[in-house]
N, C-alpha and C positions, 0 to 999 in steps of 0.2 A: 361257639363251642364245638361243632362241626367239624370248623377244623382242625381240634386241637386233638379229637378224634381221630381223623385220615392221617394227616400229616405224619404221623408216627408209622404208620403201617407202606408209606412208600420207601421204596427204593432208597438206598441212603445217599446217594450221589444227589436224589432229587431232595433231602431231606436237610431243610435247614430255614432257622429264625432269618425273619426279615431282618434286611442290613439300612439302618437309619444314617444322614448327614451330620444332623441335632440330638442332642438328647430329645429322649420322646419315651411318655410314655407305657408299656407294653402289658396283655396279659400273664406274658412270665417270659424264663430270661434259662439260660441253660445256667447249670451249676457247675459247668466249664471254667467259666470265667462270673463268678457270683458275690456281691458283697454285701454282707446284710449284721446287721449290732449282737452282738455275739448274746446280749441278756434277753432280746428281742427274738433272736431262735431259739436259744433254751425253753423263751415263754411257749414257741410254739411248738416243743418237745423236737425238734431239729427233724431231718429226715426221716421219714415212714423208712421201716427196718422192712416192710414185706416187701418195698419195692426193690428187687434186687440187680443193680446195674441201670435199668432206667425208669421212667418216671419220676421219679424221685423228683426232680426239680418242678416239674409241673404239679404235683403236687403241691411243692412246698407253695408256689408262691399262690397256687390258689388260696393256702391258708391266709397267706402274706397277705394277701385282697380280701378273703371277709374276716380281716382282724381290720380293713379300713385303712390298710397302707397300699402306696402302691410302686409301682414297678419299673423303674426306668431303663432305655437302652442308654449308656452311654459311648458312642462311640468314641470319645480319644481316652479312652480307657479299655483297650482294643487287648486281644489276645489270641493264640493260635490253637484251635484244637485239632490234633494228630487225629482226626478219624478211627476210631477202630484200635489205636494203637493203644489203649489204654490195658488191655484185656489179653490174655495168653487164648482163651475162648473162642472156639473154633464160629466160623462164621454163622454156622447152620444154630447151633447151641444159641448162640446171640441173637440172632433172629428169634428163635422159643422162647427166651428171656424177655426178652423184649415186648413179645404177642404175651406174650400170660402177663407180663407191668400191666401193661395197657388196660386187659381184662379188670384186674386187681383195683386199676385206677377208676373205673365205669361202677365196679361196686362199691368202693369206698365211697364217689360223691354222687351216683344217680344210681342208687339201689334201686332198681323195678327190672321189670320182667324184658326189655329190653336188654339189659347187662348181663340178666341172668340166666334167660336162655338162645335168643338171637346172636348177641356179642359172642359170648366161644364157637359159636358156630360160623361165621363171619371172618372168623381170626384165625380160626383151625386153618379154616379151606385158602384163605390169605398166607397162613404160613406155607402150605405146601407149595400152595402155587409160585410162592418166594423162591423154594425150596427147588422145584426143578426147574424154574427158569435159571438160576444158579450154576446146575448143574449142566443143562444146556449150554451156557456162554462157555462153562470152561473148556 
């Protein structure tokens, strides 16, 4: 679960789901390219509405996993996700978007004092630092 933590908070060039040969499989899937029984997400009332842009899909499939299903990559069922390009949402904004899911996501399924007062403090200073190293490259 560690990593499902950091992973989201790197760099996005460095950011991305392991790539399998086989179906295999996984503790969640991006909702990029996501196929799941349409009566089967209803039951799980579909996307959390607070996660705004991301999370969302990690979420969902945690639900997906303690409903006792589970989650497969399958690779020749392949797809392209355009980076970034989904969103008019300036880079910086997306990053905030993004660090507050994340937060949102740590209280929704590990409410304690960790999520609620270390995690924003950890994410702030994460974002900035996001923030001018950004600013720096350009």
């Amino acid at each position: 679960m560690l990593e499902a933590g950091i992973k989201p908070m790197l760099p996005a060039e460095s950011y991305t789901l392991d790539d399998y040969s086989e179906t295999t499989e996984v503790p969640a899937a991006s909702a990029t390219c996501l196929m799941i029984e349409k009566e089967f997400f209803r039951s799980l009332n579909g996307f959390d509405e607070r996660f705004f842009l991301f999370m969302e899909d990690t979420d969902l499939c945690l639900r997906v996993r303690q409903a006792g299903r589970k989650i497969y990559f399958v690779p020749e069922a392949g797809a392209v996700h355009r980076w970034g390009t989904g969103s008019s949402v300036s880079v910086i904004k997306r990053s905030w978007l993004h660090h507050r899911s994340v937060w949102k996501y740590f209280l929704k399924h590990y409410p304690n004092g960790f999520s609620l007062f270390l995690l924003p403090v950890f994410l702030f200073v994460n974002f900035i630092l996001r923030a001018i190293i950004g600013l720096i490259r350009k």
